[in-house]
C-alpha atoms as one frame of an Amber mdcrd trajectory, in Angstrom:
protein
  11.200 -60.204  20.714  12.881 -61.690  18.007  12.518 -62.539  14.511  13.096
 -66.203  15.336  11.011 -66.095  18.571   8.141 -64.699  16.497   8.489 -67.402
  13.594   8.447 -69.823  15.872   5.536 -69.222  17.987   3.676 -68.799  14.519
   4.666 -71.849  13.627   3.132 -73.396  17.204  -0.516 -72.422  16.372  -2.646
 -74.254  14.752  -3.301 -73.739  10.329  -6.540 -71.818  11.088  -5.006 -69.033
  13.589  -2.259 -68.535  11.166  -4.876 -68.222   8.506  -6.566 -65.721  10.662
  -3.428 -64.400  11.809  -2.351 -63.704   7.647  -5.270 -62.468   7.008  -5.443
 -59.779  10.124  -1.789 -58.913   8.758  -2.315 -58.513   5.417  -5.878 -56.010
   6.410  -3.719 -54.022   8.504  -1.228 -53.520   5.940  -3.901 -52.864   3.343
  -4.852 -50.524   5.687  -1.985 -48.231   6.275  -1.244 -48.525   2.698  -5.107
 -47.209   2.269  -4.554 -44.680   4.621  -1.149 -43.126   3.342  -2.527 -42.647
   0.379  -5.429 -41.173   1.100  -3.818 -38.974   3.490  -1.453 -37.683   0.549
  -4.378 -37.603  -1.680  -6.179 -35.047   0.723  -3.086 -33.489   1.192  -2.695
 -32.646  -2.745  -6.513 -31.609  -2.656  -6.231 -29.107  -0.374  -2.698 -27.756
  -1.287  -4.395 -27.467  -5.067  -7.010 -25.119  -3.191  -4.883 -23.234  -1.519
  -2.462 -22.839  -4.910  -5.660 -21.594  -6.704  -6.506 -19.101  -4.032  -2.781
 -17.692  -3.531  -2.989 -17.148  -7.304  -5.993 -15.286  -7.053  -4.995 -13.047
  -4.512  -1.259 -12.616  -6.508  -3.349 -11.537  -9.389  -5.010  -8.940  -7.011
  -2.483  -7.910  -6.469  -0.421  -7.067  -9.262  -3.670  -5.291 -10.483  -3.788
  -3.176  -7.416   0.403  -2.443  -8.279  -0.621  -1.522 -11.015  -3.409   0.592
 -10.313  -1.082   2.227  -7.990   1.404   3.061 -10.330  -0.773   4.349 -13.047
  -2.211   6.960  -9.894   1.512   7.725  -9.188   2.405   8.845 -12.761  -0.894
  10.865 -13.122  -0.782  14.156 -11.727  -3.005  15.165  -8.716  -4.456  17.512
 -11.094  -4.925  18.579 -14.094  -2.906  22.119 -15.779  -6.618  23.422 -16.219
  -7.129  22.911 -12.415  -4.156  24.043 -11.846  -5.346  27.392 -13.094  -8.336
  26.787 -10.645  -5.931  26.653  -7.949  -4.181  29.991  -8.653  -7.704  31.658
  -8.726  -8.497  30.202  -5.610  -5.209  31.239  -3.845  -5.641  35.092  -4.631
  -9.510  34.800  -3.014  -7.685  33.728  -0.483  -4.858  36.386  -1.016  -6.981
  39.430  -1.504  -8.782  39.770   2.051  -5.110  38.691   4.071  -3.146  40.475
   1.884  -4.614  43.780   0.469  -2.579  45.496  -2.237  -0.592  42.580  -3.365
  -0.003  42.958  -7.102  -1.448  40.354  -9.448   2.493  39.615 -10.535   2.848
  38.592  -6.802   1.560  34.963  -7.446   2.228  32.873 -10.542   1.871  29.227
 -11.520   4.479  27.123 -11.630   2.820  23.757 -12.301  -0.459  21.840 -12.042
   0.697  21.452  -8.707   2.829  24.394  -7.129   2.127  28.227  -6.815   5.026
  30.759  -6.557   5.245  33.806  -4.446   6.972  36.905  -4.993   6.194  39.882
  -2.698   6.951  42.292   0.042   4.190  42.113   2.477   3.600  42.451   6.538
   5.470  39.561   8.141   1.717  39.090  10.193  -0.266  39.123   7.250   2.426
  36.524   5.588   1.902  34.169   8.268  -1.891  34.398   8.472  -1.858  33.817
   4.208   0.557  30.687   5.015  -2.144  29.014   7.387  -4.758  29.677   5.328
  -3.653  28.194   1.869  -2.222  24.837   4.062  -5.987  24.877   5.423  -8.034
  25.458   3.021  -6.336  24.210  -0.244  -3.920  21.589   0.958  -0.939  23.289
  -0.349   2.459  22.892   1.743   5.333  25.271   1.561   8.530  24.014   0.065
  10.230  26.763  -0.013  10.462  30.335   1.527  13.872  32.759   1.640  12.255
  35.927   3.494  14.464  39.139   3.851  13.825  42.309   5.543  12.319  44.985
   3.789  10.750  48.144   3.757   9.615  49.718   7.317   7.063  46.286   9.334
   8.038  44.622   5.764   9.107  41.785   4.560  10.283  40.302   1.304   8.668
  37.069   0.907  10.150  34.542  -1.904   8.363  31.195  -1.557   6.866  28.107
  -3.318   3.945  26.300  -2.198   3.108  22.553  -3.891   0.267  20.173  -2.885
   1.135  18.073  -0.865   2.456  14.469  -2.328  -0.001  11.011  -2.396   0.575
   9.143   0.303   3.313   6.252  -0.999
Protein backbone atom coordinates (compact mmCIF):
# COMPACT_ATOMS: atom_id res chain seq x y z
CA UNK A 1 0.00 0.00 0.00
CA UNK A 2 0.74 3.42 -0.35
CA UNK A 3 1.46 6.41 1.55
CA UNK A 4 -1.54 8.13 -0.02
CA UNK A 5 -3.78 5.00 0.16
CA UNK A 6 -2.99 4.83 3.88
CA UNK A 7 -3.69 8.70 4.54
CA UNK A 8 -6.62 8.41 3.00
CA UNK A 9 -8.33 5.57 4.52
CA UNK A 10 -7.26 7.32 7.91
CA UNK A 11 -8.85 10.09 6.96
CA UNK A 12 -12.31 7.85 6.20
CA UNK A 13 -12.73 6.76 9.88
CA UNK A 14 -14.37 8.38 12.16
CA UNK A 15 -12.29 11.17 15.01
CA UNK A 16 -12.50 8.46 17.73
CA UNK A 17 -10.75 5.44 15.69
CA UNK A 18 -8.12 7.81 14.66
CA UNK A 19 -7.81 8.80 18.26
CA UNK A 20 -7.52 5.19 19.07
CA UNK A 21 -5.64 4.54 16.08
CA UNK A 22 -2.79 7.57 17.36
CA UNK A 23 -2.79 6.41 20.38
CA UNK A 24 -2.12 2.45 19.46
CA UNK A 25 0.74 4.10 17.20
CA UNK A 26 2.30 6.20 19.39
CA UNK A 27 2.31 2.87 22.37
CA UNK A 28 3.88 0.81 19.85
CA UNK A 29 6.47 3.21 19.11
CA UNK A 30 6.99 3.93 22.79
CA UNK A 31 7.39 0.51 22.85
CA UNK A 32 10.17 -0.39 20.55
CA UNK A 33 11.84 2.69 21.65
CA UNK A 34 11.41 1.03 25.37
CA UNK A 35 12.60 -2.04 24.19
CA UNK A 36 15.85 -0.94 22.22
CA UNK A 37 16.94 0.56 24.96
CA UNK A 38 16.55 -1.75 27.32
CA UNK A 39 17.91 -4.32 25.17
CA UNK A 40 21.24 -2.15 24.86
CA UNK A 41 21.04 -1.45 28.47
CA UNK A 42 21.22 -5.30 29.26
CA UNK A 43 23.57 -5.60 26.69
CA UNK A 44 26.14 -3.04 28.47
CA UNK A 45 25.28 -4.91 31.85
CA UNK A 46 26.37 -7.99 30.93
CA UNK A 47 29.35 -7.00 28.63
CA UNK A 48 30.52 -4.88 32.01
CA UNK A 49 30.42 -8.48 33.72
CA UNK A 50 32.08 -10.17 31.42
CA UNK A 51 34.92 -7.11 31.13
CA UNK A 52 35.33 -7.51 34.96
CA UNK A 53 35.75 -11.23 34.80
CA UNK A 54 38.24 -11.27 31.65
CA UNK A 55 40.24 -8.84 33.80
CA UNK A 56 40.31 -11.06 36.56
CA UNK A 57 41.38 -13.96 34.86
CA UNK A 58 44.20 -11.56 32.76
CA UNK A 59 45.43 -10.69 36.16
CA UNK A 60 45.72 -14.51 36.86
CA UNK A 61 47.37 -14.73 34.63
CA UNK A 62 50.15 -12.50 34.43
CA UNK A 63 50.70 -13.65 38.12
CA UNK A 64 50.96 -17.22 37.07
CA UNK A 65 53.72 -15.69 34.08
CA UNK A 66 55.21 -14.51 36.48
CA UNK A 67 55.38 -17.15 38.88
CA UNK A 68 56.64 -19.12 36.04
CA UNK A 69 59.39 -17.09 35.25
CA UNK A 70 60.68 -16.50 38.69
CA UNK A 71 60.73 -20.83 38.81
CA UNK A 72 62.61 -20.65 35.44
CA UNK A 73 65.45 -18.36 36.66
CA UNK A 74 65.79 -20.31 40.01
CA UNK A 75 67.82 -23.25 39.82
CA UNK A 76 66.33 -26.78 40.38
CA UNK A 77 68.61 -26.84 43.22
CA UNK A 78 70.58 -25.38 45.31
CA UNK A 79 74.98 -25.57 45.08
CA UNK A 80 74.61 -27.17 48.68
CA UNK A 81 72.31 -29.87 47.13
CA UNK A 82 74.22 -30.03 44.53
CA UNK A 83 76.90 -31.44 46.77
CA UNK A 84 74.07 -33.84 47.97
CA UNK A 85 73.80 -35.02 44.57
CA UNK A 86 77.49 -35.91 44.04
CA UNK A 87 77.33 -37.94 47.37
CA UNK A 88 74.46 -39.66 46.22
CA UNK A 89 75.91 -40.56 42.74
CA UNK A 90 79.11 -42.37 44.20
CA UNK A 91 76.51 -44.61 46.62
CA UNK A 92 75.33 -45.30 43.62
CA UNK A 93 78.87 -45.58 41.97
CA UNK A 94 80.58 -47.67 44.56
CA UNK A 95 78.50 -51.09 44.38
CA UNK A 96 78.33 -50.81 40.07
CA UNK A 97 81.55 -49.62 39.82
CA UNK A 98 84.15 -50.96 42.36
CA UNK A 99 87.57 -49.31 42.30
CA UNK A 100 86.62 -46.14 40.65
CA UNK A 101 88.82 -43.39 42.08
CA UNK A 102 87.18 -40.56 44.00
CA UNK A 103 88.77 -38.08 41.07
CA UNK A 104 86.46 -40.15 38.72
CA UNK A 105 83.34 -37.94 39.47
CA UNK A 106 83.34 -34.19 40.07
CA UNK A 107 80.75 -31.43 40.20
CA UNK A 108 80.25 -29.30 37.66
CA UNK A 109 77.19 -27.34 38.79
CA UNK A 110 74.16 -27.43 41.09
CA UNK A 111 72.87 -29.33 38.38
CA UNK A 112 75.41 -31.57 36.32
CA UNK A 113 77.99 -34.28 37.46
CA UNK A 114 81.11 -35.05 35.33
CA UNK A 115 82.68 -38.35 34.64
CA UNK A 116 86.10 -39.22 34.01
CA UNK A 117 87.10 -42.93 34.07
CA UNK A 118 88.12 -46.15 32.50
CA UNK A 119 85.72 -48.73 33.60
CA UNK A 120 83.94 -52.14 32.14
CA UNK A 121 81.75 -51.05 29.23
CA UNK A 122 78.87 -53.48 31.30
CA UNK A 123 79.34 -51.92 34.46
CA UNK A 124 79.18 -48.31 32.53
CA UNK A 125 75.92 -49.09 31.21
CA UNK A 126 74.38 -50.57 34.37
CA UNK A 127 75.82 -47.03 36.36
CA UNK A 128 74.03 -45.04 33.34
CA UNK A 129 70.51 -46.67 34.14
CA UNK A 130 70.82 -46.34 37.51
CA UNK A 131 71.65 -42.54 38.02
CA UNK A 132 68.65 -41.76 35.11
CA UNK A 133 66.47 -43.97 37.63
CA UNK A 134 67.11 -43.16 40.67
CA UNK A 135 68.30 -39.46 40.63
CA UNK A 136 66.73 -38.06 37.51
CA UNK A 137 69.93 -37.16 35.94
CA UNK A 138 70.15 -37.42 31.94
CA UNK A 139 73.33 -37.79 30.03
CA UNK A 140 74.37 -34.93 27.84
CA UNK A 141 77.30 -35.96 26.93
CA UNK A 142 79.54 -39.13 26.61
CA UNK A 143 82.86 -39.58 24.11
CA UNK A 144 83.84 -43.33 25.13
CA UNK A 145 87.17 -44.79 23.66
CA UNK A 146 88.64 -48.12 23.94
CA UNK A 147 90.88 -48.85 26.57
CA UNK A 148 92.72 -51.18 28.49
CA UNK A 149 91.90 -55.11 27.97
CA UNK A 150 87.21 -55.40 28.50
CA UNK A 151 87.89 -51.45 29.15
CA UNK A 152 86.64 -48.55 28.33
CA UNK A 153 87.42 -44.88 28.69
CA UNK A 154 84.35 -43.19 29.67
CA UNK A 155 84.23 -39.14 29.35
CA UNK A 156 80.68 -38.00 30.09
CA UNK A 157 78.38 -35.33 31.67
CA UNK A 158 75.21 -36.02 33.26
CA UNK A 159 72.65 -32.82 34.14
CA UNK A 160 69.11 -33.06 35.61
CA UNK A 161 66.93 -33.06 33.49
CA UNK A 162 65.30 -29.43 32.44
CA UNK A 163 61.55 -28.12 33.93
CA UNK A 164 59.14 -28.85 31.76
CA UNK A 165 58.60 -25.33 29.56
Amino acid sequence: MSWSTLKSRYLALAEREQRALLILAIVVGLSTVIQIIWSSYETTITLRQELLVLEHKAAQARAIEKRVGELRAKPLIRQDEGEILLRRTLEIVQPRLPGLPATALTLESARGISFDATVAFDSWLEFVAAVQRELALRLVFCEISQGDQAQVRVRARFALADPMP
